[in-house]
C-alpha positions, 0 to 999 in steps of 0.5 A: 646100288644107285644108279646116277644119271644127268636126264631121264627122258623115255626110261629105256636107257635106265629100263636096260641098265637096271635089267643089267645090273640085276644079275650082279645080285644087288641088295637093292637098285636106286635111281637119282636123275638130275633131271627129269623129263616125266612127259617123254617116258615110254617106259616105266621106270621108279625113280628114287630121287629127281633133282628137278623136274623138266618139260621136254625141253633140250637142255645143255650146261654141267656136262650136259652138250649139243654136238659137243658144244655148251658141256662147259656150262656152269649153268643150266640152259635150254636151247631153241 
């Protein structure tokens, strides 16, 4: 099973999703993030695969809004 995810920041999103999906019995659980804030993580978590790794920095652009504006976006960009 992989698990796809745009961000990964503190990890307790993806901590409680693959604590979920371990009762399905999976073979194996990966984890491929778009991009990766390292700087914020709180919890632990293994990442499989990282498209980019990010400073903690707010981004928008690919689906990625702030208040719902700039998901369309077909570039990431990082607000001030």
């Amino acid at each position: 099973m992989i698990i796809v995810e745009d961000i990964a920041d503190t990890g307790k999103t993806l901590h409680y999703l693959v604590q979920q999906l371990r009762y399905m019995n999976p073979k194996t659980i990966q984890i491929c993030v778009f991009l990766d804030k390292p700087s914020k993580r709180t919890i632990p978590v293994k990442i499989d695969y990282i498209g980019h790794t990010i400073e903690d920095l707010f981004v928008v652009g690919y689906g990625m809004d702030f208040e719902e504006k700039f998901r369309n976006l077909p570039y990431i960009a990082m607000l001030d």
